[in-house]
Predicted model as a PDB file, atoms N, CA, C, CB and O in Angstrom, pLDDT in the B-factor column:
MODEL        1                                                                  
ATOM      1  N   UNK A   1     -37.449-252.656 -35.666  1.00 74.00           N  
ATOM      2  CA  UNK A   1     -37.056-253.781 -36.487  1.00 74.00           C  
ATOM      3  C   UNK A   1     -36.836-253.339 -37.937  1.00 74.00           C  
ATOM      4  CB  UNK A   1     -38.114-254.887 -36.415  1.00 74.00           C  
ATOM      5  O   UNK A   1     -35.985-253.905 -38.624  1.00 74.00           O  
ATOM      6  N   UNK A   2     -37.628-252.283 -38.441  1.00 85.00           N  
ATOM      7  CA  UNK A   2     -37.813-251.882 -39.643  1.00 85.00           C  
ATOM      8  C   UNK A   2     -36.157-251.234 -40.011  1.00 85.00           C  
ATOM      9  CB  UNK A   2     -39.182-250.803 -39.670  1.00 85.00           C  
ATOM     10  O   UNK A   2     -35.980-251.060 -41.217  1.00 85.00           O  
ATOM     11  N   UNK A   3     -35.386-251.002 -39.426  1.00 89.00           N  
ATOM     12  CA  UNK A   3     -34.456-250.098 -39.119  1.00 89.00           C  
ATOM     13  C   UNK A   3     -33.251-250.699 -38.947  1.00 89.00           C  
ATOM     14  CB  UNK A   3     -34.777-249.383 -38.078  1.00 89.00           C  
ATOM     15  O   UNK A   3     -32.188-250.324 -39.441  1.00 89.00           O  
ATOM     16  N   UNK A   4     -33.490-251.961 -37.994  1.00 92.00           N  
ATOM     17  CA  UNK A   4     -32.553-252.681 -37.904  1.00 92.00           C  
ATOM     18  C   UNK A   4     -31.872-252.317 -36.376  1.00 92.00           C  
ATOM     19  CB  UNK A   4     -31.730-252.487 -39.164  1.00 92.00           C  
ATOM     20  O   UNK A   4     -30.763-252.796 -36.137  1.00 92.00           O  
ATOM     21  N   UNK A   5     -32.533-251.479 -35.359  1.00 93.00           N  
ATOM     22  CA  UNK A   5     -32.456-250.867 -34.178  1.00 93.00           C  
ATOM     23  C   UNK A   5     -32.817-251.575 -33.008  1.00 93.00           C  
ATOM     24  CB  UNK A   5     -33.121-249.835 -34.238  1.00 93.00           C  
ATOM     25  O   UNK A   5     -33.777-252.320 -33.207  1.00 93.00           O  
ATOM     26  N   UNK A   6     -32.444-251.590 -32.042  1.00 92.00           N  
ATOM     27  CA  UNK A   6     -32.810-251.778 -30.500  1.00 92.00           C  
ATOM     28  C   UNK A   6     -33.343-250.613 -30.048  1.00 92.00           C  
ATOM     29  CB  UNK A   6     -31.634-252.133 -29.563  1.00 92.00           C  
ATOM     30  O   UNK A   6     -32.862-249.583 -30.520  1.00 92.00           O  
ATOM     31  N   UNK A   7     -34.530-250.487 -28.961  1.00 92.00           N  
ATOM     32  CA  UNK A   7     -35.352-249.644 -28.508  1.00 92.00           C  
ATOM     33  C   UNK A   7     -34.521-249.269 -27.636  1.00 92.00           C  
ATOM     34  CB  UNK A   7     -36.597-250.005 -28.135  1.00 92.00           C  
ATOM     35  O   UNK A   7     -35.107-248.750 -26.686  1.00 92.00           O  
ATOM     36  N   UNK A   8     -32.872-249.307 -27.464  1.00 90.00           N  
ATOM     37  CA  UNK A   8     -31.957-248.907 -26.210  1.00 90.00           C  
ATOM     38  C   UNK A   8     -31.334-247.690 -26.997  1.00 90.00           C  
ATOM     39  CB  UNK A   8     -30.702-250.212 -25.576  1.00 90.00           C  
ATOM     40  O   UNK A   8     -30.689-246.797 -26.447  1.00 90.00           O  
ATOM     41  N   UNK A   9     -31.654-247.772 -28.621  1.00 90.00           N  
ATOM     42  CA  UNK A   9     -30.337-247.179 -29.593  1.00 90.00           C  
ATOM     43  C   UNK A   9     -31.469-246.078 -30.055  1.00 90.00           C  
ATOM     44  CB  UNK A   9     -29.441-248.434 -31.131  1.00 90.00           C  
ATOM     45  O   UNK A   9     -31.095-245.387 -31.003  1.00 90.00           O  
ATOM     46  N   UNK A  10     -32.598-245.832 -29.627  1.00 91.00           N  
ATOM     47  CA  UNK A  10     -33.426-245.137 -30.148  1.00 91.00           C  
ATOM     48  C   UNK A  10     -33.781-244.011 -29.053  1.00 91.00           C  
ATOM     49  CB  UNK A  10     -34.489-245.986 -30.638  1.00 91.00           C  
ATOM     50  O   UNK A  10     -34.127-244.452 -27.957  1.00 91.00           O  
ATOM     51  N   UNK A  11     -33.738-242.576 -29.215  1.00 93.00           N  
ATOM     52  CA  UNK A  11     -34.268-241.433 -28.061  1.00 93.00           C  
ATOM     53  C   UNK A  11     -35.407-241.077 -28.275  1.00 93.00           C  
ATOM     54  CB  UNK A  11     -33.573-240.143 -27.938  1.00 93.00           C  
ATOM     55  O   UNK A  11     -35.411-240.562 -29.393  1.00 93.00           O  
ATOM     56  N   UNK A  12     -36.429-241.056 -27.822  1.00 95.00           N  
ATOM     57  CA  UNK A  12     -37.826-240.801 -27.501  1.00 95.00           C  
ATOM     58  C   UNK A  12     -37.856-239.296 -27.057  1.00 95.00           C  
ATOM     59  CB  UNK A  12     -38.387-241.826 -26.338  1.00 95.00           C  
ATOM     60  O   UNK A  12     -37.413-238.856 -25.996  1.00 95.00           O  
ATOM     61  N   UNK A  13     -38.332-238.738 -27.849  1.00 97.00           N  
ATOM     62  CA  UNK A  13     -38.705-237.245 -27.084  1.00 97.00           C  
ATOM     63  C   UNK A  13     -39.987-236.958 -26.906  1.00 97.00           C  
ATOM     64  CB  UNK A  13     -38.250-236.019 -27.798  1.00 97.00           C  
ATOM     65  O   UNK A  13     -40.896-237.312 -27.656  1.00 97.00           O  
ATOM     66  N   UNK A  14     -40.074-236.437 -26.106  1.00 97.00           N  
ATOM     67  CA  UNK A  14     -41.919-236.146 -25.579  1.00 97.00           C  
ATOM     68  C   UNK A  14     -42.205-234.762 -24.325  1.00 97.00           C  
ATOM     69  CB  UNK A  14     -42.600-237.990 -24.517  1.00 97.00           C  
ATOM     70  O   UNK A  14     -41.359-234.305 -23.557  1.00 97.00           O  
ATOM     71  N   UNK A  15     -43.002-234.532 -24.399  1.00 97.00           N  
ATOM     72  CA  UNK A  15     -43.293-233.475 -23.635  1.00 97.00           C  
ATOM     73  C   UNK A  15     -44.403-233.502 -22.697  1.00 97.00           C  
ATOM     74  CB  UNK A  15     -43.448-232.526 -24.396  1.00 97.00           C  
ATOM     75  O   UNK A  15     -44.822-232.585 -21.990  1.00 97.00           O  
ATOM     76  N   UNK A  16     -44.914-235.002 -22.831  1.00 96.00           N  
ATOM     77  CA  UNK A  16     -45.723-235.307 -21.407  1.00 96.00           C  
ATOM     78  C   UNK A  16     -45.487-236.654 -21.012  1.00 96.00           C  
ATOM     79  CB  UNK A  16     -47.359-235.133 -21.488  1.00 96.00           C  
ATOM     80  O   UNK A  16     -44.879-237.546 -21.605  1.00 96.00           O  
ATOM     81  N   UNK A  17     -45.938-236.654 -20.162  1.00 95.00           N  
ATOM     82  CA  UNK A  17     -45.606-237.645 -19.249  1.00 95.00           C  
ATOM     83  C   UNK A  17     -46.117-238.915 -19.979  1.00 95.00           C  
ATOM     84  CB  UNK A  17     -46.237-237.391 -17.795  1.00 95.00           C  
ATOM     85  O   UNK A  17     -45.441-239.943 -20.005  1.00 95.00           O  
ATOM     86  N   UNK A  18     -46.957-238.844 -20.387  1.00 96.00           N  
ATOM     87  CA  UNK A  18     -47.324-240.343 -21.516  1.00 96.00           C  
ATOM     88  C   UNK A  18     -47.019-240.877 -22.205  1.00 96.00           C  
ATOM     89  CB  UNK A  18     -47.947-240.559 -22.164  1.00 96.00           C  
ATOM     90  O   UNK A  18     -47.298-242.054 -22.436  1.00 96.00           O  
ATOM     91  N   UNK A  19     -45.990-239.810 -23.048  1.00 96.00           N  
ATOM     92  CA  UNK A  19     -44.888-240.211 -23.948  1.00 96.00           C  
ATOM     93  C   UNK A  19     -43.617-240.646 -23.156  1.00 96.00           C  
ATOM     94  CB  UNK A  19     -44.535-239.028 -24.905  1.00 96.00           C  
ATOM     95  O   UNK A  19     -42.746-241.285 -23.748  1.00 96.00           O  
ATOM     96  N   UNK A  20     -43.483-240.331 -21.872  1.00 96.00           N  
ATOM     97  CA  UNK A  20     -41.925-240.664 -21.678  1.00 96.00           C  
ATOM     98  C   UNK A  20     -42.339-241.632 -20.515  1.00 96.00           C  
ATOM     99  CB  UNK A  20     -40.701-239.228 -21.238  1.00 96.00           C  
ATOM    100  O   UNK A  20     -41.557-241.722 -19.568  1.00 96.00           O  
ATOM    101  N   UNK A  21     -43.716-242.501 -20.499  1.00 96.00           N  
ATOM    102  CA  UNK A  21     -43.913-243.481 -19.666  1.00 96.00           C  
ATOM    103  C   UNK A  21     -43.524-244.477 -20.923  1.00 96.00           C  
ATOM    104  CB  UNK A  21     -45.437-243.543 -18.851  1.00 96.00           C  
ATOM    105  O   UNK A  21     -42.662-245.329 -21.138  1.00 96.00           O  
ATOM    106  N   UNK A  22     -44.839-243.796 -21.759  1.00 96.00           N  
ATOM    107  CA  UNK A  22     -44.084-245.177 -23.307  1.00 96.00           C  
ATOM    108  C   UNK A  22     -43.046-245.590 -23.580  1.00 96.00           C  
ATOM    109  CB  UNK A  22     -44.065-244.921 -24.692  1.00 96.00           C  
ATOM    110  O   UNK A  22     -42.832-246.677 -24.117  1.00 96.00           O  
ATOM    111  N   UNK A  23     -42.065-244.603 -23.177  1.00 96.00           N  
ATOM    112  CA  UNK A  23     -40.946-245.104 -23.998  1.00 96.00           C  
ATOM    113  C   UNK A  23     -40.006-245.629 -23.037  1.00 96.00           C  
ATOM    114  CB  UNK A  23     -40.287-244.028 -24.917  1.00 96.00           C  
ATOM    115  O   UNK A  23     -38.984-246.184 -23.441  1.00 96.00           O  
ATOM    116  N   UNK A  24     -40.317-245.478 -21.469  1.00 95.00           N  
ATOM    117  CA  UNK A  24     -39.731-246.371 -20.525  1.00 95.00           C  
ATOM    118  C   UNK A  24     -40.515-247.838 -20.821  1.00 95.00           C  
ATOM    119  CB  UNK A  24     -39.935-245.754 -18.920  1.00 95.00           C  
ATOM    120  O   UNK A  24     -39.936-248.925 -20.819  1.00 95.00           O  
ATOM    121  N   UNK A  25     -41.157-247.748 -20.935  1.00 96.00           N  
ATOM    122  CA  UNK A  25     -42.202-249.413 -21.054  1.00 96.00           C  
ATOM    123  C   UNK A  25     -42.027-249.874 -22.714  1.00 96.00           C  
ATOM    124  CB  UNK A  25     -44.468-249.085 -20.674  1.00 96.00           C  
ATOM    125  O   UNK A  25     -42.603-250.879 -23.133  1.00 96.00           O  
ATOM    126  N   UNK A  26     -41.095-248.948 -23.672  1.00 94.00           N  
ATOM    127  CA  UNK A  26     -40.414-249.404 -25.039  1.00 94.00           C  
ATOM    128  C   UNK A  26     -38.932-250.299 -24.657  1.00 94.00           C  
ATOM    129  CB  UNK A  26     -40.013-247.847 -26.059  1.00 94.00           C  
ATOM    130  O   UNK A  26     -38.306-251.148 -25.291  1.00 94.00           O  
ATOM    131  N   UNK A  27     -38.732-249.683 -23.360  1.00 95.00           N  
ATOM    132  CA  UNK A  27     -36.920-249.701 -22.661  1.00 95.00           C  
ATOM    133  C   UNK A  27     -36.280-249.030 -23.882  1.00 95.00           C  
ATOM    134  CB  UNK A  27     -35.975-251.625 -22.319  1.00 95.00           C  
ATOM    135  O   UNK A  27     -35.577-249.714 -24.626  1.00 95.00           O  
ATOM    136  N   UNK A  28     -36.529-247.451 -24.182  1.00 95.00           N  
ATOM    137  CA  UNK A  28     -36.079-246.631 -25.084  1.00 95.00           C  
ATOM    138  C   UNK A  28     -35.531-245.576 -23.704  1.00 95.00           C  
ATOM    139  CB  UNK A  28     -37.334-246.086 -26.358  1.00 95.00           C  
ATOM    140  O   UNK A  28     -36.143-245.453 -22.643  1.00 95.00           O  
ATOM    141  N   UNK A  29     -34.407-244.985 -24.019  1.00 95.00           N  
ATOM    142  CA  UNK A  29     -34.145-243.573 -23.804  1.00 95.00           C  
ATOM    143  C   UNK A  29     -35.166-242.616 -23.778  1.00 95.00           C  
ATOM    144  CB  UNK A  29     -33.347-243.158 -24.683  1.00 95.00           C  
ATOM    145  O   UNK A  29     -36.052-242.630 -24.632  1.00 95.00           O  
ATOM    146  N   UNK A  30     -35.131-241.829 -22.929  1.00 97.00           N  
ATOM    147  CA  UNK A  30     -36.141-240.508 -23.062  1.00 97.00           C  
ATOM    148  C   UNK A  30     -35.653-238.965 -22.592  1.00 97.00           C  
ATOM    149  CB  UNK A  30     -37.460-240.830 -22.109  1.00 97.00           C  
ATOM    150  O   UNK A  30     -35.153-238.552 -21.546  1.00 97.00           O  
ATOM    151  N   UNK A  31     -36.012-238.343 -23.784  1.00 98.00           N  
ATOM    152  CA  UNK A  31     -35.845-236.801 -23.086  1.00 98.00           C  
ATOM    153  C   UNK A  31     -36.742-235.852 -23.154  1.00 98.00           C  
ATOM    154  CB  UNK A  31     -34.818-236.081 -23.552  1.00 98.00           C  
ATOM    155  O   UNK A  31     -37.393-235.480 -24.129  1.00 98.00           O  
ATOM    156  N   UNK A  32     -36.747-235.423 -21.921  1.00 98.00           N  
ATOM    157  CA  UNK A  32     -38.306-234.489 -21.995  1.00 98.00           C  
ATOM    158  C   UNK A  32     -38.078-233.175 -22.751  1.00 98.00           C  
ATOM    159  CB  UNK A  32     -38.960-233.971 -20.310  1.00 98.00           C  
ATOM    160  O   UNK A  32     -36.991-232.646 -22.522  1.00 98.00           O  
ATOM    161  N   UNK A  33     -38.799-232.620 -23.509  1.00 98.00           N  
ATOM    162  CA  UNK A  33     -38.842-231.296 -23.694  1.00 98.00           C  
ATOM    163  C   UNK A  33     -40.165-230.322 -23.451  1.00 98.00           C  
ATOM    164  CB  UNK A  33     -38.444-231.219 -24.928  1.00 98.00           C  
ATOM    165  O   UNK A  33     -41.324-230.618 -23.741  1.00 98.00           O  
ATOM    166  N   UNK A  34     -39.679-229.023 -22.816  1.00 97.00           N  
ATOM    167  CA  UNK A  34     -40.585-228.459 -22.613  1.00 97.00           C  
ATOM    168  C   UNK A  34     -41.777-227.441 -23.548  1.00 97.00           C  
ATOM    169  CB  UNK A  34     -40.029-228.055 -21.847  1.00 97.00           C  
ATOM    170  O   UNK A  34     -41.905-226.218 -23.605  1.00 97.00           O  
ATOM    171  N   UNK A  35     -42.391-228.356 -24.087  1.00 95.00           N  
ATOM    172  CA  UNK A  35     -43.043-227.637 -25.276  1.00 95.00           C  
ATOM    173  C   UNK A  35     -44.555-227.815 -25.023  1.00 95.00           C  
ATOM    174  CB  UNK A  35     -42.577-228.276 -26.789  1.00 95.00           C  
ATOM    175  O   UNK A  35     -45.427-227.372 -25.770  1.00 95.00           O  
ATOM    176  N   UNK A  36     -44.787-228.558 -23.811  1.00 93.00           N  
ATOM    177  CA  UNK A  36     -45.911-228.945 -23.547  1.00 93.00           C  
ATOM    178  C   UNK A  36     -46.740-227.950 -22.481  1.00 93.00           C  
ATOM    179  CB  UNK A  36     -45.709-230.274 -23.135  1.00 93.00           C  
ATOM    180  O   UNK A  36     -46.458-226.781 -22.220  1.00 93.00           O  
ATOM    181  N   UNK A  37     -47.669-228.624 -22.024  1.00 94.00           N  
ATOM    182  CA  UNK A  37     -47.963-228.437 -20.095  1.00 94.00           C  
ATOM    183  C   UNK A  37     -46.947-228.788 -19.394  1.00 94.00           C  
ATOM    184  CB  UNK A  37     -49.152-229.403 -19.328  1.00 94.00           C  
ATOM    185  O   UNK A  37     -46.140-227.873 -19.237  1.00 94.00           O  
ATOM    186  N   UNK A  38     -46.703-229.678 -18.956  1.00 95.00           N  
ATOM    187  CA  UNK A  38     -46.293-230.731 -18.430  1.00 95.00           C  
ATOM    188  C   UNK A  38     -44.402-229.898 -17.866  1.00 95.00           C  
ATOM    189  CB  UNK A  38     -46.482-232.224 -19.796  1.00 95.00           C  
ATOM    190  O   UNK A  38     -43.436-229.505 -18.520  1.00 95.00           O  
ATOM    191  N   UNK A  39     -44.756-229.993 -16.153  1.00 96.00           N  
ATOM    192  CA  UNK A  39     -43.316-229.178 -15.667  1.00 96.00           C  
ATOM    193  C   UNK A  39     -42.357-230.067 -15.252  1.00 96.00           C  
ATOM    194  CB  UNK A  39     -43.466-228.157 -14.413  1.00 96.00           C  
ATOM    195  O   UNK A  39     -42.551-231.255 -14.993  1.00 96.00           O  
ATOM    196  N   UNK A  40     -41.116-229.355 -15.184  1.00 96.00           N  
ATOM    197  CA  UNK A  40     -39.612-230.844 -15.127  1.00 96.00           C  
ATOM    198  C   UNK A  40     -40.146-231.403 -13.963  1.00 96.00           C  
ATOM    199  CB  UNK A  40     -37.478-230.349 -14.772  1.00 96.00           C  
ATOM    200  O   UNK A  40     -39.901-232.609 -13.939  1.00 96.00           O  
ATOM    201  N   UNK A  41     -40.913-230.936 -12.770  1.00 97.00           N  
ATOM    202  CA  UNK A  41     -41.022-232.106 -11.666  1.00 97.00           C  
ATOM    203  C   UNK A  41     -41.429-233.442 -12.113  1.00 97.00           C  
ATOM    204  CB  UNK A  41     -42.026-231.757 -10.605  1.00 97.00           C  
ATOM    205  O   UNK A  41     -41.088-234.548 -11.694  1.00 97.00           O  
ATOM    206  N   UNK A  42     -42.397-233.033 -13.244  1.00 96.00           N  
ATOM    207  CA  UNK A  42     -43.622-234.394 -13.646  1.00 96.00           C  
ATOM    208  C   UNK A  42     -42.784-235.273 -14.776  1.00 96.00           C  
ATOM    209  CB  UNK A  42     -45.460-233.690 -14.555  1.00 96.00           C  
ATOM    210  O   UNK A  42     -43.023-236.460 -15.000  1.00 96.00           O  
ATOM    211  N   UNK A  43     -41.776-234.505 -15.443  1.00 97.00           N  
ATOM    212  CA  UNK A  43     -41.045-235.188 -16.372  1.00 97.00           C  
ATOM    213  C   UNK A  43     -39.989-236.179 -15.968  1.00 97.00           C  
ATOM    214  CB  UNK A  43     -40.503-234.295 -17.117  1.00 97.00           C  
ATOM    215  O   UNK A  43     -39.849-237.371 -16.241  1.00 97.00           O  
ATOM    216  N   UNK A  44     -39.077-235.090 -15.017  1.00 97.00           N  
ATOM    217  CA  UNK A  44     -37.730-235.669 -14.706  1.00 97.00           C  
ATOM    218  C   UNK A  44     -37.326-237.598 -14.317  1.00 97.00           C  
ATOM    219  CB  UNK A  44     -37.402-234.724 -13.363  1.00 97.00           C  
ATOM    220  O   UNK A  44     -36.310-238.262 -14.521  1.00 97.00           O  
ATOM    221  N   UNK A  45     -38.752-237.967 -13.663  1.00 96.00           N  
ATOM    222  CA  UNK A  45     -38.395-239.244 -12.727  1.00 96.00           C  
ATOM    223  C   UNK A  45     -38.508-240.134 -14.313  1.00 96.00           C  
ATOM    224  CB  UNK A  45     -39.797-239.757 -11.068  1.00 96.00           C  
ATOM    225  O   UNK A  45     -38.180-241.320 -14.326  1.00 96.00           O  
ATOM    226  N   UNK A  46     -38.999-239.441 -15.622  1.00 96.00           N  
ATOM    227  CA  UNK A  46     -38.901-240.570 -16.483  1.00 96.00           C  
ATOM    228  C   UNK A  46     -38.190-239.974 -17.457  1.00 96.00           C  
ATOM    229  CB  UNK A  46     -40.169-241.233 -16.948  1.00 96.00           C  
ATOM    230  O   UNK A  46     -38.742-239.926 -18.556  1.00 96.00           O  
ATOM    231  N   UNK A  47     -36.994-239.454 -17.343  1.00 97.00           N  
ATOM    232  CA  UNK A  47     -36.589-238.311 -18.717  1.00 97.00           C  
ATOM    233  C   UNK A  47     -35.201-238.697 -18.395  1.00 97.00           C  
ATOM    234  CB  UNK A  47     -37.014-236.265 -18.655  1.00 97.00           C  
ATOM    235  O   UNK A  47     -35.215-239.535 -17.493  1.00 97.00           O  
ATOM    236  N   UNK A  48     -34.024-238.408 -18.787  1.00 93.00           N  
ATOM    237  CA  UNK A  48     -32.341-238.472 -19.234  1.00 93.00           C  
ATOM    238  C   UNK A  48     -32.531-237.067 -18.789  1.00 93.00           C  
ATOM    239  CB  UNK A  48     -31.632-238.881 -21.101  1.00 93.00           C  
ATOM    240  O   UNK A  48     -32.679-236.704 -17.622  1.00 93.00           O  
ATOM    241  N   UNK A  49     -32.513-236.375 -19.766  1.00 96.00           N  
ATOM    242  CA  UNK A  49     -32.292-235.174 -19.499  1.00 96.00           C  
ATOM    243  C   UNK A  49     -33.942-234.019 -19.456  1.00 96.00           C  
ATOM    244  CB  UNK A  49     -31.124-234.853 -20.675  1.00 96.00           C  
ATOM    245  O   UNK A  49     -34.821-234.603 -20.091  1.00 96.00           O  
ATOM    246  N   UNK A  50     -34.243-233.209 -19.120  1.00 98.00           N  
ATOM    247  CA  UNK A  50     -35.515-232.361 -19.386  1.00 98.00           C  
ATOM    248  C   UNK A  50     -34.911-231.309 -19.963  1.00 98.00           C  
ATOM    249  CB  UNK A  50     -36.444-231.927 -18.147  1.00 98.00           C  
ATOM    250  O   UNK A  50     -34.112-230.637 -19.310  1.00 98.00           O  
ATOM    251  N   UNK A  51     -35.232-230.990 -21.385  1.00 98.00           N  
ATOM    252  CA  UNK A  51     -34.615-229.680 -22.013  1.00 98.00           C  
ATOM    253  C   UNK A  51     -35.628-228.696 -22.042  1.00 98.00           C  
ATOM    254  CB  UNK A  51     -34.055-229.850 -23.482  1.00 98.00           C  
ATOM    255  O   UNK A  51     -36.786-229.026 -21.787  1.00 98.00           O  
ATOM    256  N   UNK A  52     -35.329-227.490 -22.327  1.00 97.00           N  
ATOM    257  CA  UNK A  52     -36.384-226.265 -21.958  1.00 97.00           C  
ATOM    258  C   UNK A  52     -36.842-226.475 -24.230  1.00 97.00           C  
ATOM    259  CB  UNK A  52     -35.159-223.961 -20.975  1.00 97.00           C  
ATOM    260  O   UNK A  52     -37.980-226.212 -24.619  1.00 97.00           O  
ATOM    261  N   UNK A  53     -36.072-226.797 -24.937  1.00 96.00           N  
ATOM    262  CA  UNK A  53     -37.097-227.282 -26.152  1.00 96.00           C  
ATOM    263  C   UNK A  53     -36.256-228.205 -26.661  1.00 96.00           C  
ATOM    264  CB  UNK A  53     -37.625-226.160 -27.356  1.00 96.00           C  
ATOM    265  O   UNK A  53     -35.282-228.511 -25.974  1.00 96.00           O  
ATOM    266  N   UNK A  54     -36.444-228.813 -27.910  1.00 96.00           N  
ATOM    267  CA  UNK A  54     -35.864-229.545 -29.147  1.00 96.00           C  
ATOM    268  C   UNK A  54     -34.331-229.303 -29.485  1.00 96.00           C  
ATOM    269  CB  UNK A  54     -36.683-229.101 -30.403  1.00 96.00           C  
ATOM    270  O   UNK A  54     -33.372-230.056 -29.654  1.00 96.00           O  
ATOM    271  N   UNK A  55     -34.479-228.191 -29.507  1.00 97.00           N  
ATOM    272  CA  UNK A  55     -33.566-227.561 -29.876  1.00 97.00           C  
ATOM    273  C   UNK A  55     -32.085-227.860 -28.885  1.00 97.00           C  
ATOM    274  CB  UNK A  55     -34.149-226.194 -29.919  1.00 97.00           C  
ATOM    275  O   UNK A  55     -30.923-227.773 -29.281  1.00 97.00           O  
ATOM    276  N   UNK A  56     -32.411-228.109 -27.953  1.00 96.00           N  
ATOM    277  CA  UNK A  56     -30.964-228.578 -27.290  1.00 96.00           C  
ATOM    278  C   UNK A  56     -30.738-230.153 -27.427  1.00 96.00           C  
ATOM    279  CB  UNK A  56     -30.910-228.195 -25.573  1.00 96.00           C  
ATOM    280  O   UNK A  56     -30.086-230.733 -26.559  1.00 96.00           O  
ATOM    281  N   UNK A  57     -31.343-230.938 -28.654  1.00 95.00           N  
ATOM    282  CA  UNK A  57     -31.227-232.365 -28.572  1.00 95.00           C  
ATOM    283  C   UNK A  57     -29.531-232.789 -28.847  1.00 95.00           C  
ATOM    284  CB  UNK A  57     -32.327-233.045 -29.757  1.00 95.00           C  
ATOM    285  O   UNK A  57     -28.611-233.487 -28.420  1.00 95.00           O  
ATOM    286  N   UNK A  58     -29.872-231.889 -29.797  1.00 94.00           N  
ATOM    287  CA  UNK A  58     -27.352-231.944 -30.620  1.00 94.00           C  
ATOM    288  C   UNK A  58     -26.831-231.837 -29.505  1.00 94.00           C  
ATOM    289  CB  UNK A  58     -26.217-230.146 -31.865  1.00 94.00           C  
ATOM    290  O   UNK A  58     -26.473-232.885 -28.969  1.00 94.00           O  
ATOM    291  N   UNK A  59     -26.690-230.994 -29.034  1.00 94.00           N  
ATOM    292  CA  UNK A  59     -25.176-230.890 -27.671  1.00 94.00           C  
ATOM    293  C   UNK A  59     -25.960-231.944 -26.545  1.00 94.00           C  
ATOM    294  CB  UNK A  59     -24.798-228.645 -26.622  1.00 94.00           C  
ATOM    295  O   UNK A  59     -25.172-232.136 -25.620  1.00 94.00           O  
ATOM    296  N   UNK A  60     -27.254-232.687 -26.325  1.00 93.00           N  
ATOM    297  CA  UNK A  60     -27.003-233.501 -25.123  1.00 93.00           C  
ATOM    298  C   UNK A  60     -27.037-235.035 -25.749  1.00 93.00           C  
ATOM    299  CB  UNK A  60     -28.214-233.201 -23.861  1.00 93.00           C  
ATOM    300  O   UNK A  60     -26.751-236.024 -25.074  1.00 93.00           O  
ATOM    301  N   UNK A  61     -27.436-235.084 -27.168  1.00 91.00           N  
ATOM    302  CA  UNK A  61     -26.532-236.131 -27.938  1.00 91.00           C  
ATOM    303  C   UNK A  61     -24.683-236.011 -28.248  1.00 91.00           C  
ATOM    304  CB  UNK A  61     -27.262-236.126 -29.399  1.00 91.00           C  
ATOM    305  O   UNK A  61     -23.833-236.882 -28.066  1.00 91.00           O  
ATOM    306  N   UNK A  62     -24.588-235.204 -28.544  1.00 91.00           N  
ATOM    307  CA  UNK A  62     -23.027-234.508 -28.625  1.00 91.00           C  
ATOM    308  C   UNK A  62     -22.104-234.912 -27.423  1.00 91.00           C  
ATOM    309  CB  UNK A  62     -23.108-232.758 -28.580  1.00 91.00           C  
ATOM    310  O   UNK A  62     -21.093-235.599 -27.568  1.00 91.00           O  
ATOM    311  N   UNK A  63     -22.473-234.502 -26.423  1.00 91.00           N  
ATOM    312  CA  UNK A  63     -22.329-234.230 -24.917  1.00 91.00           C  
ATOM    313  C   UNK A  63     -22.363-236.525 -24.786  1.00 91.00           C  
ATOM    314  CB  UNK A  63     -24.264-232.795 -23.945  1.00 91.00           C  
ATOM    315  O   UNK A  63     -21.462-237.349 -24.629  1.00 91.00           O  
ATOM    316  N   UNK A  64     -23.006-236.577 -24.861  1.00 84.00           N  
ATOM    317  CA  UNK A  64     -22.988-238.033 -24.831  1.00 84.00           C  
ATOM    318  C   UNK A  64     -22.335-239.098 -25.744  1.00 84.00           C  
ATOM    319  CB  UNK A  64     -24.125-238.306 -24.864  1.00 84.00           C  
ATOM    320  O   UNK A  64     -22.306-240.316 -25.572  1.00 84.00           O  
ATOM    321  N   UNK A  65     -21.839-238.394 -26.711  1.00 75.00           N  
ATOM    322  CA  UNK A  65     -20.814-239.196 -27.811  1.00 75.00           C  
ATOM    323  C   UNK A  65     -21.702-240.059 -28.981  1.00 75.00           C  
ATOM    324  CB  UNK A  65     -19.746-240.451 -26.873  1.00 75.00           C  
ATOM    325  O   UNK A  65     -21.181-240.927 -29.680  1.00 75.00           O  
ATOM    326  N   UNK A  66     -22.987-239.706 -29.059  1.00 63.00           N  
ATOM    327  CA  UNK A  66     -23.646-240.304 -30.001  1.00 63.00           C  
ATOM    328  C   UNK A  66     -23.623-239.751 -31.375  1.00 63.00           C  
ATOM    329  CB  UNK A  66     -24.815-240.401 -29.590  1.00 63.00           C  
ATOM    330  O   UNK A  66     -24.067-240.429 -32.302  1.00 63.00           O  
ATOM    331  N   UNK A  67     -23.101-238.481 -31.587  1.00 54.00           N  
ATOM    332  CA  UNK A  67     -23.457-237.838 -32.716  1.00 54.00           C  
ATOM    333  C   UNK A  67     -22.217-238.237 -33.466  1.00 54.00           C  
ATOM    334  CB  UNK A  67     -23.786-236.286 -32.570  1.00 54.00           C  
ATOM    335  O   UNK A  67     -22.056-237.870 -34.630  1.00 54.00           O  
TER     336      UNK A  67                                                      
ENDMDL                                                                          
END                                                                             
């Protein structure tokens, strides 16, 4: 609200599964990255994409026409 945003227009990144339950139960976007424990099996069923870090957020925003 502070922002002036919908939780649809916002990407959630997280690297365990708690964060990318939150942000399904925000009805936010989510993408996992692997910076954690936590392996793409345990991520994927709540993630867009599972990236191996951060660092690939530009090209799968890019890749999606948001940037």
């Amino acid at each position: 609200a502070a922002v002036a945003l919908e939780p649809a227009e916002v990407v959630m990144v997280g690297d365990s599964l708690h964060d990318l339950v939150a942000a399904k139960e925000a009805r936010m976007p989510a993408v996992g990255v692997l910076t954690g424990v936590a392996q793409p099996p345990e991520l994927a069923p709540f993630a867009e994409p599972v990236l191996p870090t951060i660092a690939g957020l530009p090209a799968w925003l890019a890749a999606r026409s948001v940037l």
